[in-house]
The first five atom37 places (N, CA, C, CB, O) and aatype in JSON, in Angstrom:
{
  "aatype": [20, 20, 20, 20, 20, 20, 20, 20, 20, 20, 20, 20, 20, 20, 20, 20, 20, 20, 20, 20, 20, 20, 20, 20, 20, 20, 20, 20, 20, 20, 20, 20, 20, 20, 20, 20, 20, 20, 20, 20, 20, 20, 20, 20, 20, 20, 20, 20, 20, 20, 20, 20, 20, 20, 20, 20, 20, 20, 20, 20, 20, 20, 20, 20, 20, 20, 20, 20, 20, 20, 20, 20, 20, 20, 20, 20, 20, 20, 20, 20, 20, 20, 20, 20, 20, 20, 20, 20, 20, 20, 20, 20, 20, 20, 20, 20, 20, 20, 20, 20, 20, 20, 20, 20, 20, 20, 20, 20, 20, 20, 20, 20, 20, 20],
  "atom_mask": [
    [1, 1, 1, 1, 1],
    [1, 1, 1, 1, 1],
    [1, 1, 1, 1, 1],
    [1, 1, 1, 1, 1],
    [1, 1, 1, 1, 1],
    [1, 1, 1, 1, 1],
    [1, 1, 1, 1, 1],
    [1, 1, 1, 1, 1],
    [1, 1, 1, 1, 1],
    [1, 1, 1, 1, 1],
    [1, 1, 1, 1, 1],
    [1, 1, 1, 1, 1],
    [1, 1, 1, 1, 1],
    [1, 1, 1, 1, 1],
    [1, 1, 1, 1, 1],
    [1, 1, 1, 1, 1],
    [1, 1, 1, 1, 1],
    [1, 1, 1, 1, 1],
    [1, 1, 1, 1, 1],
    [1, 1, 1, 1, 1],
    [1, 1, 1, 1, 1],
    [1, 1, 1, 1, 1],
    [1, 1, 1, 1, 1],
    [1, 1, 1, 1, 1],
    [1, 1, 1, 1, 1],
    [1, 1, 1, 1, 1],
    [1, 1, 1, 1, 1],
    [1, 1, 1, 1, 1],
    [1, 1, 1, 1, 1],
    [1, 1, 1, 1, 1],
    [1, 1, 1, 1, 1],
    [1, 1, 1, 1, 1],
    [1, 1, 1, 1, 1],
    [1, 1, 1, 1, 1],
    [1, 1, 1, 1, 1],
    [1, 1, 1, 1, 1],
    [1, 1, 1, 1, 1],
    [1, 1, 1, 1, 1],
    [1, 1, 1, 1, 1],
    [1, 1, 1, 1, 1],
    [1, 1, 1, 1, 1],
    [1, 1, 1, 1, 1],
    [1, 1, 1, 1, 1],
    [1, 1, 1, 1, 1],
    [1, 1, 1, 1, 1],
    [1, 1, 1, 1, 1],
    [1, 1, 1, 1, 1],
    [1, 1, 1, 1, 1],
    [1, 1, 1, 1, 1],
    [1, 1, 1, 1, 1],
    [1, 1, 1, 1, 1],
    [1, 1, 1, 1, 1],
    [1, 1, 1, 1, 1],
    [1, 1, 1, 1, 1],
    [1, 1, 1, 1, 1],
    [1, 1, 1, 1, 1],
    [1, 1, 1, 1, 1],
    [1, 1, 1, 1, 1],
    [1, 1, 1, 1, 1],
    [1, 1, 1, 1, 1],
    [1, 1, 1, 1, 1],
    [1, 1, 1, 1, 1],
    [1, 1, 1, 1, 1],
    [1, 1, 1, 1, 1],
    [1, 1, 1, 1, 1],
    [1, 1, 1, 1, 1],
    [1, 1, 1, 1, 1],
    [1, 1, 1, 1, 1],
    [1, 1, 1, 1, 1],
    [1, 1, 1, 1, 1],
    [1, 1, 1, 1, 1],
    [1, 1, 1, 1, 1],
    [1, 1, 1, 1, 1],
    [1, 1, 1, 1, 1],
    [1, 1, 1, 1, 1],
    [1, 1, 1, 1, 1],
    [1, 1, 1, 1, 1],
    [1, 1, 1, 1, 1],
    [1, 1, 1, 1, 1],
    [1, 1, 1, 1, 1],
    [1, 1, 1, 1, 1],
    [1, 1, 1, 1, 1],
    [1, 1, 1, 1, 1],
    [1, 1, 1, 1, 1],
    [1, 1, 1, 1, 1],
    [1, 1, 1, 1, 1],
    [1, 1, 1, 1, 1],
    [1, 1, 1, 1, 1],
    [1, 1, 1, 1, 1],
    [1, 1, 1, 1, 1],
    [1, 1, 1, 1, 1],
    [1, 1, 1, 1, 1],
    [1, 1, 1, 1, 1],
    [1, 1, 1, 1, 1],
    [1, 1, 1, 1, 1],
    [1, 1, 1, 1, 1],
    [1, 1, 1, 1, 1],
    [1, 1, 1, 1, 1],
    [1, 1, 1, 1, 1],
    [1, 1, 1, 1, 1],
    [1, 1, 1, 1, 1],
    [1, 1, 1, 1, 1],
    [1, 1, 1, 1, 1],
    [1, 1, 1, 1, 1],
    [1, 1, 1, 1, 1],
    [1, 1, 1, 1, 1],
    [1, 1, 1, 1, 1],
    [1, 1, 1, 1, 1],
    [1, 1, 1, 1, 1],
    [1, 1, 1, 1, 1],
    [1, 1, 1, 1, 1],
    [1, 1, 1, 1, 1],
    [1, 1, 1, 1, 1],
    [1, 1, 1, 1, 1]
  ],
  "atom_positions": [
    [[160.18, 181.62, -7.67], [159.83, 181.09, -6.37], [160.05, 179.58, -6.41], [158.36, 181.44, -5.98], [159.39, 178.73, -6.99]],
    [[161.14, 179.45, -5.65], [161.27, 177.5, -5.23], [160.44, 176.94, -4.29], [162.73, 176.97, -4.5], [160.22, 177.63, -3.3]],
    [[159.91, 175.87, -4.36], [159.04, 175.07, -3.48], [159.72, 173.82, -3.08], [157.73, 174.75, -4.14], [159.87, 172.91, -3.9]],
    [[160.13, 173.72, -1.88], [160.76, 172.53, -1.37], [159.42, 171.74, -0.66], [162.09, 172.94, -0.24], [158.48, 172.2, -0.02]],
    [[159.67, 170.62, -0.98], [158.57, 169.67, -0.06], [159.17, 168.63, 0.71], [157.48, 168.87, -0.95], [159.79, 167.88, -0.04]],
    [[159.24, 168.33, 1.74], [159.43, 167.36, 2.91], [158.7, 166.75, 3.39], [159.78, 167.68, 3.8], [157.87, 167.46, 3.95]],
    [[158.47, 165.49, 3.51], [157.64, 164.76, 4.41], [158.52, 164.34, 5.2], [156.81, 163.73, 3.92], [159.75, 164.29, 5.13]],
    [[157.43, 163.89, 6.33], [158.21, 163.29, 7.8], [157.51, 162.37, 7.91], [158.3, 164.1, 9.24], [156.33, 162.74, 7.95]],
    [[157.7, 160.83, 8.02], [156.73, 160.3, 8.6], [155.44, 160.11, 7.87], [156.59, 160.96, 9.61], [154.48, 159.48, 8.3]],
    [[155.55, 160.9, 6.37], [154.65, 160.81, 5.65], [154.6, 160.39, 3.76], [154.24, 161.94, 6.05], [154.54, 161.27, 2.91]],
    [[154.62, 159.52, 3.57], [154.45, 159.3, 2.06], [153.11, 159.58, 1.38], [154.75, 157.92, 1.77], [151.91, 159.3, 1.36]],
    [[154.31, 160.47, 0.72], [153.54, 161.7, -0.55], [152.99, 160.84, -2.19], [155.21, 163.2, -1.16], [153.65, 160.05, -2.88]],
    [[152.15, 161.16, -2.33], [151.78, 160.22, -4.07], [152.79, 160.67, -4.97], [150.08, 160.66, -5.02], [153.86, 160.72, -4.36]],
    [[152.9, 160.95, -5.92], [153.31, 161.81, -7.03], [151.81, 162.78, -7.17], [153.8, 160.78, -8.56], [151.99, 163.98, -6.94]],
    [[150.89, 162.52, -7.38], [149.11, 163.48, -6.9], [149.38, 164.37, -6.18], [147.8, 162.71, -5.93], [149.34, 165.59, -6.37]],
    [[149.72, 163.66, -5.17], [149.76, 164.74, -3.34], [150.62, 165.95, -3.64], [150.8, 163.78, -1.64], [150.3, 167.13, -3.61]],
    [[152.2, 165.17, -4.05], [152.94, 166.14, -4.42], [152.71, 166.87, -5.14], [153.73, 165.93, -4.69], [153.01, 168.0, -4.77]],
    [[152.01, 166.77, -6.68], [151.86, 167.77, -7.47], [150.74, 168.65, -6.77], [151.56, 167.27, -8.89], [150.73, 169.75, -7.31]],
    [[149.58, 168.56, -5.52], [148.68, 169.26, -5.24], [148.86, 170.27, -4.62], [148.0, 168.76, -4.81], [148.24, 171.32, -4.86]],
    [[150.01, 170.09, -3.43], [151.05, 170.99, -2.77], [151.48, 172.0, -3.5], [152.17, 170.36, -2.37], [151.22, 173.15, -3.16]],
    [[152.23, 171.71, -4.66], [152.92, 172.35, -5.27], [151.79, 173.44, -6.09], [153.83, 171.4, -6.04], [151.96, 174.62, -6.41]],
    [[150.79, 172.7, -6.25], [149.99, 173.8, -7.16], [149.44, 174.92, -6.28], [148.67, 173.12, -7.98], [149.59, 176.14, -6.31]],
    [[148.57, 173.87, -5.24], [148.05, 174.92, -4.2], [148.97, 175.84, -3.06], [147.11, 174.12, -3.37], [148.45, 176.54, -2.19]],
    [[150.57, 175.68, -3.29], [150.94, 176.37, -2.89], [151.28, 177.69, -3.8], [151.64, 175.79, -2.31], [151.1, 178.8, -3.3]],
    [[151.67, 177.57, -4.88], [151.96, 178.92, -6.21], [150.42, 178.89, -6.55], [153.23, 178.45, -7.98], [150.23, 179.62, -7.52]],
    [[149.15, 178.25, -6.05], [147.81, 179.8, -6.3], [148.29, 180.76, -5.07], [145.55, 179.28, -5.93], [148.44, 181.98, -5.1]],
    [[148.47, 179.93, -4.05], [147.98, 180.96, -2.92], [148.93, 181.9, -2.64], [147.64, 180.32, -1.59], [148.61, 182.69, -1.75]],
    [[150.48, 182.1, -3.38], [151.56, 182.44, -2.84], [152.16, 183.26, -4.48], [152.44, 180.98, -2.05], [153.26, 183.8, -4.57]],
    [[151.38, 183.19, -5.39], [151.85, 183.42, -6.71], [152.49, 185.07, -6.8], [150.53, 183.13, -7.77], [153.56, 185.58, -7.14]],
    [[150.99, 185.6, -6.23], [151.17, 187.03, -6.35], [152.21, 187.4, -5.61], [150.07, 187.79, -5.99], [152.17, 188.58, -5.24]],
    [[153.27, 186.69, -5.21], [153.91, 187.56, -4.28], [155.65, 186.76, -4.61], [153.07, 187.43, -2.4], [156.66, 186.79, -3.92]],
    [[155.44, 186.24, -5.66], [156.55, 185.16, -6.24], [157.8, 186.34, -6.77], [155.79, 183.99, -7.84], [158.83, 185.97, -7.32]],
    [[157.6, 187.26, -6.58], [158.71, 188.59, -6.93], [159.64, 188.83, -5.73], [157.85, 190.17, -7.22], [160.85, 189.05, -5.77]],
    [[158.67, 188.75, -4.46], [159.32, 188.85, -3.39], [159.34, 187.26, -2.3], [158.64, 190.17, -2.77], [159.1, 187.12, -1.1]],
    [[159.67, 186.41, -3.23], [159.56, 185.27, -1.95], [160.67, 184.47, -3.2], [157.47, 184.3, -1.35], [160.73, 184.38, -4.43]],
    [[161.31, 184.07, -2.17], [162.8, 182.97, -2.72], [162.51, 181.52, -2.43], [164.46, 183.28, -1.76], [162.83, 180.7, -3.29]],
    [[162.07, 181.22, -1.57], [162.02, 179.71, -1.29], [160.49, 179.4, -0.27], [163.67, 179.24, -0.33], [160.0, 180.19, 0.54]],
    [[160.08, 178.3, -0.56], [159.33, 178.27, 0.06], [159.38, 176.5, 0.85], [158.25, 178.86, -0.78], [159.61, 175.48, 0.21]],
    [[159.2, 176.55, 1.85], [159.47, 174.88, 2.68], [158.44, 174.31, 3.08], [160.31, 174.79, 4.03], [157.97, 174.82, 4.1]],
    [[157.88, 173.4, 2.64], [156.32, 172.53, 2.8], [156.98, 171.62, 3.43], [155.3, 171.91, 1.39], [157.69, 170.84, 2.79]],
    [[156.85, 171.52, 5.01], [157.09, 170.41, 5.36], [156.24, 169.31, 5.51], [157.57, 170.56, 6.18], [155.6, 170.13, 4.84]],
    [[155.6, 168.36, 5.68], [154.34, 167.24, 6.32], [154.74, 166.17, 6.93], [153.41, 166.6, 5.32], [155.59, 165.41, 6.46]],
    [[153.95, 165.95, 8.4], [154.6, 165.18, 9.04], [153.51, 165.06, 9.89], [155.9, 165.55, 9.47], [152.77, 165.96, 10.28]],
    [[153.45, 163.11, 10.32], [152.21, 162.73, 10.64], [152.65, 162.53, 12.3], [151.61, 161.33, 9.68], [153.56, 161.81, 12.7]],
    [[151.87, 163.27, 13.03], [152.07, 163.6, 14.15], [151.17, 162.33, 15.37], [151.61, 165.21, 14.1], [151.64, 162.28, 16.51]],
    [[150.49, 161.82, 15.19], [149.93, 160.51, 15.63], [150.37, 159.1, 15.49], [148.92, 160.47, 15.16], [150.2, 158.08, 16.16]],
    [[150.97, 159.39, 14.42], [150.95, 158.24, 13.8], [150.06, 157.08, 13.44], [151.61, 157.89, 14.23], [149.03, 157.47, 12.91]],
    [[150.15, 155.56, 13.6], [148.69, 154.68, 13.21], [147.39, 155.45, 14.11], [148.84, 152.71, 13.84], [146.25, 155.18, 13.71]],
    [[147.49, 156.15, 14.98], [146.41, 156.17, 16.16], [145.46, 157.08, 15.34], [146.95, 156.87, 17.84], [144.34, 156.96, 15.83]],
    [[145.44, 157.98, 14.22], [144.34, 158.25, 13.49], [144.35, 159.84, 14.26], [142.92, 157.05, 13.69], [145.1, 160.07, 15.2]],
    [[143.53, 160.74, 13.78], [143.05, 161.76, 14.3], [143.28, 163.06, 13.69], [143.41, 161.74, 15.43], [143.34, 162.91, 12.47]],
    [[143.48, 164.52, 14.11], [143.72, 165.64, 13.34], [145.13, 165.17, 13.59], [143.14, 167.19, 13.75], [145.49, 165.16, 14.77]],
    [[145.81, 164.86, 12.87], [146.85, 164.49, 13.19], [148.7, 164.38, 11.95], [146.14, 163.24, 13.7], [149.85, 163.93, 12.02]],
    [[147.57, 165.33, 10.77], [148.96, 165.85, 9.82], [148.68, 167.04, 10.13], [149.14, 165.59, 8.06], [147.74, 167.83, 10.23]],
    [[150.69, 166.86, 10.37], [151.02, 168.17, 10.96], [151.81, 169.28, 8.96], [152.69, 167.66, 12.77], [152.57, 168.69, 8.19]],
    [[151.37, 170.58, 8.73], [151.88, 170.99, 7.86], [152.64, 172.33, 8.32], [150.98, 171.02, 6.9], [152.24, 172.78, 9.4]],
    [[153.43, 172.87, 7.82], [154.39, 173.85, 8.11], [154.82, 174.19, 7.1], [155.33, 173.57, 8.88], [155.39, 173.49, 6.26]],
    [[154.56, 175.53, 7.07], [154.89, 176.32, 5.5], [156.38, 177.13, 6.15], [153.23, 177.81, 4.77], [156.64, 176.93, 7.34]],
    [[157.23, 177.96, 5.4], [159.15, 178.45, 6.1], [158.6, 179.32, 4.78], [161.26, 177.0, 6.07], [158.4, 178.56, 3.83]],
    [[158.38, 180.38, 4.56], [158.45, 181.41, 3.51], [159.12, 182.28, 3.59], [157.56, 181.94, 3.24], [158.78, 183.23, 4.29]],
    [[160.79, 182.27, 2.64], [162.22, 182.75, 2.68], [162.2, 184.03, 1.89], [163.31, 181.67, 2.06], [162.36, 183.82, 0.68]],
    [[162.01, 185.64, 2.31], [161.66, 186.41, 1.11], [163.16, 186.66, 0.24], [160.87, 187.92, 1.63], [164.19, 186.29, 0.79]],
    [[163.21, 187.1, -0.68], [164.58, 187.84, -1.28], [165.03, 188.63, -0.76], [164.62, 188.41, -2.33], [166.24, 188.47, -0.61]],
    [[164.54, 189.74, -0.26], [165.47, 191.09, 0.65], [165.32, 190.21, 1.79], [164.72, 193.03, 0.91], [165.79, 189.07, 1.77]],
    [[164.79, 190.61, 2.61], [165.12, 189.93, 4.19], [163.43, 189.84, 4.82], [166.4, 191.27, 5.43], [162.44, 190.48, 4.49]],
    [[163.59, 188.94, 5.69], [162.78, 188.34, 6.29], [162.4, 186.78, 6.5], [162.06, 188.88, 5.91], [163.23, 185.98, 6.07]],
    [[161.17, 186.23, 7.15], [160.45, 185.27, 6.63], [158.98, 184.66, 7.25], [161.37, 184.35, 6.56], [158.66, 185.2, 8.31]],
    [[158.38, 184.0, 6.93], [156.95, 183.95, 7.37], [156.52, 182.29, 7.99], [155.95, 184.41, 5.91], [155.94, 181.56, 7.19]],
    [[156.74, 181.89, 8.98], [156.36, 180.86, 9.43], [154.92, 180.43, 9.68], [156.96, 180.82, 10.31], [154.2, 181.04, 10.46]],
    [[154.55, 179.42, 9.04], [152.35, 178.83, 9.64], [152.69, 177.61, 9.55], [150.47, 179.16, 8.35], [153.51, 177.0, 8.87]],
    [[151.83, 177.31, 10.45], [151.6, 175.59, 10.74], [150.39, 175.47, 11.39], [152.76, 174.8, 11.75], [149.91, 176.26, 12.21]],
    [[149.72, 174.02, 10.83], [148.79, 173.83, 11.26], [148.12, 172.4, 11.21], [148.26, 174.69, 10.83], [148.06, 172.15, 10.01]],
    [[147.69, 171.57, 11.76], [147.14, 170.97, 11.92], [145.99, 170.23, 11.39], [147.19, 171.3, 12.45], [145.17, 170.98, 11.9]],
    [[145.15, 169.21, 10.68], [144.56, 168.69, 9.95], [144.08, 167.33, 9.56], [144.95, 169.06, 9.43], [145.1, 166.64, 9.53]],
    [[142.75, 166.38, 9.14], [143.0, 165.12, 9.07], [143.52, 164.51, 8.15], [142.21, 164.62, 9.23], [143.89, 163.34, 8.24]],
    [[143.63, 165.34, 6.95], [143.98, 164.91, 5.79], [145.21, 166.3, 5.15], [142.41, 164.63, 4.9], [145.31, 167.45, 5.56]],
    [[145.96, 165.63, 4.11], [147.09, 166.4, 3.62], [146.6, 167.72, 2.95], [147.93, 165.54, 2.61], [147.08, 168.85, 3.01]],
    [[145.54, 167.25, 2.33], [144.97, 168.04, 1.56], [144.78, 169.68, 2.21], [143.72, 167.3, 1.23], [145.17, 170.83, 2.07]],
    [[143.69, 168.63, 3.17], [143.03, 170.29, 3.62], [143.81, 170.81, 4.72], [141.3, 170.31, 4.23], [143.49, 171.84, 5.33]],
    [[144.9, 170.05, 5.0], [146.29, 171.01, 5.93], [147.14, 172.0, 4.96], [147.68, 169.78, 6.66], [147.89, 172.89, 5.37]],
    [[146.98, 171.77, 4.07], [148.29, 172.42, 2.78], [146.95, 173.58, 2.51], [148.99, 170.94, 0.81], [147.29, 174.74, 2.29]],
    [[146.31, 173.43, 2.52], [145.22, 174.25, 2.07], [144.75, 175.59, 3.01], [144.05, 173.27, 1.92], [144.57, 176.76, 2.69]],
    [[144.6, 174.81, 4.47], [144.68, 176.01, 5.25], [145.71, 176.77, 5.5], [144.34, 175.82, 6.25], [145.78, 177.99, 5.5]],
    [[146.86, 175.65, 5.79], [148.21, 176.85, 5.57], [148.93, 177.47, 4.39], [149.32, 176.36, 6.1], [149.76, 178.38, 4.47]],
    [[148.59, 176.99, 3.5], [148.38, 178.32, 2.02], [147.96, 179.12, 2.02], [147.8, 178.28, 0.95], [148.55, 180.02, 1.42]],
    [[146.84, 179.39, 2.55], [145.96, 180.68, 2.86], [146.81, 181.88, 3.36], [144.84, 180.37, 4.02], [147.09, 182.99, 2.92]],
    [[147.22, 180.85, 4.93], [147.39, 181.41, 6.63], [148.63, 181.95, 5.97], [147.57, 180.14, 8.3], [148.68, 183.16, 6.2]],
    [[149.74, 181.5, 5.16], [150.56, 182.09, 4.54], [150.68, 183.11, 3.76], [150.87, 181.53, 4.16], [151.75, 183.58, 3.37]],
    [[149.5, 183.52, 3.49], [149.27, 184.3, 1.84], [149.01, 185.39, 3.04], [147.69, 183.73, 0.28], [149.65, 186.44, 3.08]],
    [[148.18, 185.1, 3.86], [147.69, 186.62, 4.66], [148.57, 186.88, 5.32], [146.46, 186.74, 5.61], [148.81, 188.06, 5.07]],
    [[149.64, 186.32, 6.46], [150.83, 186.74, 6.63], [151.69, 187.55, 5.6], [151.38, 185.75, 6.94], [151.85, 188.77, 5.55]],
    [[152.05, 186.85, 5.03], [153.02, 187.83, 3.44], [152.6, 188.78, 3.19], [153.06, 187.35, 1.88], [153.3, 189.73, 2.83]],
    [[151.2, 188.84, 3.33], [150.96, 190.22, 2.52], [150.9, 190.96, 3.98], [149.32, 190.38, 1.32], [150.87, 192.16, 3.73]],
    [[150.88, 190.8, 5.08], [150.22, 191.54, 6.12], [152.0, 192.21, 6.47], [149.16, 190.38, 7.55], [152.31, 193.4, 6.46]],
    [[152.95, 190.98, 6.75], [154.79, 191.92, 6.93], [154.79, 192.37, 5.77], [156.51, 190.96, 7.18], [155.3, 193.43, 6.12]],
    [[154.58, 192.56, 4.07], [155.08, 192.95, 3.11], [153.97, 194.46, 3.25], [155.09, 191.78, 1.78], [154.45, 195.41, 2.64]],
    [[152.75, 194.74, 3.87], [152.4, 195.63, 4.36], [152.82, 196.24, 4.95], [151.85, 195.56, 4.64], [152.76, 197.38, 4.48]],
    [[153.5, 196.19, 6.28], [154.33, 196.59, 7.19], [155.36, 196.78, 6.89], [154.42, 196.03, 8.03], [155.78, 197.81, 7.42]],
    [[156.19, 196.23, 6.18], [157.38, 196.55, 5.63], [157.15, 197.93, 4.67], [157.9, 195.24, 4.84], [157.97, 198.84, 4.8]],
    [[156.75, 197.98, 4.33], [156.16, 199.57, 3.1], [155.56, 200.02, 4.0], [155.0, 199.48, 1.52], [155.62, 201.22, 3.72]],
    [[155.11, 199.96, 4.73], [154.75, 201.46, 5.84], [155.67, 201.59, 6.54], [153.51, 201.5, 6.92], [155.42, 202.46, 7.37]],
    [[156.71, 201.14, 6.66], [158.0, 200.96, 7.4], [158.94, 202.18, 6.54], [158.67, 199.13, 7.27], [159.77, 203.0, 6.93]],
    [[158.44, 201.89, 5.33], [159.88, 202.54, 4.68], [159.07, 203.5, 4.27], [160.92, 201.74, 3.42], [159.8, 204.35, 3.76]],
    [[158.06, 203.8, 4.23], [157.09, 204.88, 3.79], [157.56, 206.01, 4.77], [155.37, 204.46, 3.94], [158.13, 207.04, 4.4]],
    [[157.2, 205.62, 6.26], [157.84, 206.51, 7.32], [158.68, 207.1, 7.23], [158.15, 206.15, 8.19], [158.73, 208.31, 7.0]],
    [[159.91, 206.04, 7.48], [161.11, 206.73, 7.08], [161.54, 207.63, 5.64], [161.93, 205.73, 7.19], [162.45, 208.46, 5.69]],
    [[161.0, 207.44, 4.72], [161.48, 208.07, 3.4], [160.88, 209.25, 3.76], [161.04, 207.43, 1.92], [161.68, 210.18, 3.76]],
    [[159.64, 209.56, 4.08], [158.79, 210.8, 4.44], [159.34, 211.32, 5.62], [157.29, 210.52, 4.66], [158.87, 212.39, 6.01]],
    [[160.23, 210.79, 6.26], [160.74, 211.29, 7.3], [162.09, 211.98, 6.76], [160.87, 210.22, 8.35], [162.53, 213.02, 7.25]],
    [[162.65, 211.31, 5.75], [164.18, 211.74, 5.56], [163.91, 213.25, 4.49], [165.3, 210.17, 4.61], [164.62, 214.24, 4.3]],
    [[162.93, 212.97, 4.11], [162.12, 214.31, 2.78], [161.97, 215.39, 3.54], [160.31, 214.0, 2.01], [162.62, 216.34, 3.11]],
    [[161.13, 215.69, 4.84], [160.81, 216.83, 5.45], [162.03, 217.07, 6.9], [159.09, 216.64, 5.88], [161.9, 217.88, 7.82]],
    [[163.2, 216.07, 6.67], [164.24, 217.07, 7.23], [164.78, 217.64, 6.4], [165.21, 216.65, 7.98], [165.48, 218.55, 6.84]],
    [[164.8, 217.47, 4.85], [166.0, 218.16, 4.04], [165.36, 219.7, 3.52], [166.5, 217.07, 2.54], [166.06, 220.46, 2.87]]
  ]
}
């Protein structure tokens, strides 16, 4: 699993960066078999004027096909990367759910025509 990080508008520590990166492979680890890339963008949406105002956006690219978009909103980097790590992890698993009941159907479908 690759982790791309982008800021917009926002300078990252070498800290920040490594925190992203960690708290994104806890929240996304279990599923590092089926996910190819992953895109942390951050980008400060106020600018000087202060407020909830880092914007984060997770792009989760799987290996077979698909992908999982969250974004969200926050005052600090931290706890934006944090909620959308989560919001990501329950997506993934919720289409990688759906996707296997997807093919569950059909395989059980192709079994009791033959």
């Amino acid at each position: 699993m690759e982790i791309q990080i982008l800021g917009r508008n926002v300078s990252l520590s070498a800290s920040q960066q490594e925190l992203v990166e960690r708290r994104t492979q806890y929240a996304l680890n279990r599923f590092s078999s089926q996910v190819r890339t992953v895109q942390v963008t951050l980008s400060d949406v106020n600018g000087p004027k202060g407020g909830s105002d880092i914007l984060c956006r997770f792009k989760v690219l799987l290996r077979k096909r698909g992908e999982v978009l969250v974004g969200d909103t926050d005052v600090s980097i931290e706890s934006a990367v944090a909620n959308v790590a989560d919001r990501a992890a329950r997506s993934l698993a919720r289409l990688l759910d759906r996707q296997r009941e997807h093919q569950g159907i059909s395989m059980s479908g192709a079994v009791e025509a033959t």
